[in-house]
Structures are given as C-alpha cells and as structure tokens.
N, C-alpha and C positions, 0 to 999 in steps of 0.2 A: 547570553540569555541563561535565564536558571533553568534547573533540572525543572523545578514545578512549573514554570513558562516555557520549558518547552515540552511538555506532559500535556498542559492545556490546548496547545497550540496544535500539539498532533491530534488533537479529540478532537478540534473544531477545522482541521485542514482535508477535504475531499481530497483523495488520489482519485478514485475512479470517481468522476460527477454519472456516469450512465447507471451503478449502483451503488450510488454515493456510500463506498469505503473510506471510511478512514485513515489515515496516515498508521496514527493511533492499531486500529485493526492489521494494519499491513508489515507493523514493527512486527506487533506480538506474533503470526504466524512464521514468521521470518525467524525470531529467536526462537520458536520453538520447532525447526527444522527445515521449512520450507525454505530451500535453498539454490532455486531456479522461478525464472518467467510462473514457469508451467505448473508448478508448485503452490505457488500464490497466489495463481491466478482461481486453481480448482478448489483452494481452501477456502476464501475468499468471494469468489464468483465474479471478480475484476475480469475485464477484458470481453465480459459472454454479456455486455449493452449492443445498443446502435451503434456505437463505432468499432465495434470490434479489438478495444484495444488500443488503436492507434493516441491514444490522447494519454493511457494510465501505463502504458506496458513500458515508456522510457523511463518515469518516474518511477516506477515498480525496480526496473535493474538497476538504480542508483541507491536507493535503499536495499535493495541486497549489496551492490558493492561497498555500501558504506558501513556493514556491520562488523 
C-alpha cells in the first residue's frame, strides 16, 4: 500500500468506535510522545466509552508497538 493509501486509510479507520478515534489521530499522539495505554488514551479520550476500553485498548498497544 502507498504512503498516500495508507494516510487515507488511517483517516477513514476507527480504533475507538465508542468515540470514534481515528487511527489517523492515534498515530499523530503516539509520534508526538505518548508512549503508553494510558497516554493515548488521556490525549485522545479512547478507552472513557461504553466499553471501557476493551475493544480500542489492544489496537491501541499495537500501534504503539509498531512505531
């Protein structure tokens, strides 16, 4: 996939669906420091829906591992 497909891709891919975060949003706080759960979650507000987490918080630590 290209950088620019996968630019769009992140803009249009929910991590958190409870307040629909971006992928897109969850790169940028991550490159810019946030480098834990707990991190990303307060920058962001991932994790404080209905499910508490359970659906965006795995996806969340793969994208910090993956940077």
């Amino acid at each position: 996939m290209t950088d620019i497909n996968q630019e769009i891709m992140d803009k249009l891919t929910k991590v958190c669906l409870c307040k629909v975060v971006t992928r897109a949003t969850m790169k940028k706080v991550i490159n810019e420091g946030a480098d834990t759960l707990e991190k990303v979650q307060k920058a962001t507000g991932a994790g404080s829906g209905p499910c508490g987490g359970r659906r965006c918080s795995p996806k969340i630590l793969e994208l910090i591992e993956s940077k």
